[in-house]
C-alpha positions in Angstrom: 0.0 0.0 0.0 2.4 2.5 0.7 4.6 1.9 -2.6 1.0 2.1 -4.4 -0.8 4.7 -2.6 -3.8 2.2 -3.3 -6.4 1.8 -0.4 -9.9 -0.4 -0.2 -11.6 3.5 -1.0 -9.2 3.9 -4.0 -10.1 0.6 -6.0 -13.9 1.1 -5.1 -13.6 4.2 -7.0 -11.7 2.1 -9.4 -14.3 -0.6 -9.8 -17.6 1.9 -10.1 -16.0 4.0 -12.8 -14.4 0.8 -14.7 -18.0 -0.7 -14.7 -20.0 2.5 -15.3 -17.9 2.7 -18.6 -18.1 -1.2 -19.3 -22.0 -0.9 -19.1 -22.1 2.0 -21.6 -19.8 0.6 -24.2 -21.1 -0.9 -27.4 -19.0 -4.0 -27.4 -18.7 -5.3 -23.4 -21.7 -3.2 -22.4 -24.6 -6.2 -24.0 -22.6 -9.0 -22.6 -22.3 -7.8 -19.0 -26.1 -6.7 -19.6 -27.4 -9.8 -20.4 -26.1 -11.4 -17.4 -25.9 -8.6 -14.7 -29.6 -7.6 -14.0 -28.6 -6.8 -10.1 -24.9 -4.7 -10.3 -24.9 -4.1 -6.2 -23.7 -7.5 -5.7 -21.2 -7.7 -8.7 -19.7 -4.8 -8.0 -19.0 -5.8 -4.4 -17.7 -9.2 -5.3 -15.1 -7.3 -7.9 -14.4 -4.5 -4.9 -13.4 -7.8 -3.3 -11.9 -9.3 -6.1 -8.8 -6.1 -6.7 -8.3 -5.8 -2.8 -7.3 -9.5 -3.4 -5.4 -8.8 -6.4 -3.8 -5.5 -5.3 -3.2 -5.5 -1.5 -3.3 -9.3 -1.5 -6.5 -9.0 1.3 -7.5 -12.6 0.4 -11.3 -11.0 0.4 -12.4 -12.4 -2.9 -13.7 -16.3 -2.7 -14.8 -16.8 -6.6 -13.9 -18.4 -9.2 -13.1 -16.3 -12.3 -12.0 -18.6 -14.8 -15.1 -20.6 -14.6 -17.8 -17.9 -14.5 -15.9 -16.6 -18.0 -15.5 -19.6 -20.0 -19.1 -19.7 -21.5 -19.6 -15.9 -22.2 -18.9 -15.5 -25.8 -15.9 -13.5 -25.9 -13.2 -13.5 -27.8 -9.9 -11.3 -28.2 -11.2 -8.3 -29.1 -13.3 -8.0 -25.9 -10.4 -8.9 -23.9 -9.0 -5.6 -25.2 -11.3 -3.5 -25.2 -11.6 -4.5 -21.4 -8.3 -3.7 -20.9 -8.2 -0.3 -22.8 -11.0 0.9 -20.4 -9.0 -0.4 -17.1 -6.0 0.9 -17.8 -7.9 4.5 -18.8 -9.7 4.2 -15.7 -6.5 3.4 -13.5 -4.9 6.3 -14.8 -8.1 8.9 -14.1 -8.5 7.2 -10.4 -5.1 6.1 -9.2 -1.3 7.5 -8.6 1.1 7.1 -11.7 2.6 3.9 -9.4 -1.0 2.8 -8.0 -2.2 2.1 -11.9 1.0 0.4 -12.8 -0.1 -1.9 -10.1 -3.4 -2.4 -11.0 -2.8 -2.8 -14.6 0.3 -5.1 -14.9 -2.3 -7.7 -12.7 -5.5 -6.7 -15.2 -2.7 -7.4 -18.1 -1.6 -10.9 -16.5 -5.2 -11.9 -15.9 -6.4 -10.9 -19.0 -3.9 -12.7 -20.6 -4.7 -16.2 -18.4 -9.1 -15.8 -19.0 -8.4 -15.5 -22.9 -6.3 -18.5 -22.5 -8.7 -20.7 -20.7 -11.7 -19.1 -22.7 -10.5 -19.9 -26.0 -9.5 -23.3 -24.9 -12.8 -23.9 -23.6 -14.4 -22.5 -26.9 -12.2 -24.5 -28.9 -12.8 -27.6 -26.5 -16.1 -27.3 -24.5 -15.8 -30.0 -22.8 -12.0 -30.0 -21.6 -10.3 -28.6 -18.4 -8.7 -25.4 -19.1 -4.9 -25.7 -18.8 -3.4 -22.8 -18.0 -0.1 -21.8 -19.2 
């Protein structure tokens, strides 16, 4: 925390504006909509999920890879995600605070579009991470 400057109030902040943006973009926003009908709860369990990630809280008891696999994504949406974290990491946190935030977005990112286009590609495999 104190290399990051990043607190529980800063990646709430984080999370809202990320999602508010998600929700309003033509590409993510119909996917998360035709899922998310209640966004209280979702956004509390991805509050949860980046004090995990960044200040290693161990808060966040999910499991991400699974409840991605059968959305019907694909690269592109893997990017765009990203594009709207990291400009919503730089708007909300310190220069070293984003860094944070979006090296671990980059990594995981990187690991869902693994296992979701091995699960597209196989539906009925285990996803094997790499």
């Amino acid at each position: 925390m104190n290399k990051t400057d990043l607190d529980e109030e800063i990646l709430r902040d984080l999370v809202h504006r990320f999602y508010a943006k998600v929700r309003c973009d033509t590409i993510l926003g119909p996917i998360f909509a035709a899922r998310i009908e209640n966004w209280g709860p979702h956004l509390g369990r991805m509050v949860a999920f980046w004090s995990s990630v960044a200040l290693m809280t161990g808060r966040y008891h999910g499991r991400p890879v699974t409840a991605h696999t059968p959305l019907p994504i694909h690269g592109a949406h893997f990017e765009q995600w990203l594009g709207l974290f990291r400009e919503t990491a730089h708007e909300v946190c310190t220069p070293c605070g984003a860094a944070h935030v979006i090296e671990r977005a980059e990594r995981i990112a990187r690991s869902l579009q693994i296992a979701v286009d091995e699960a597209q590609a196989a539906p009925d495999a285990v996803p094997a991470l790499r």
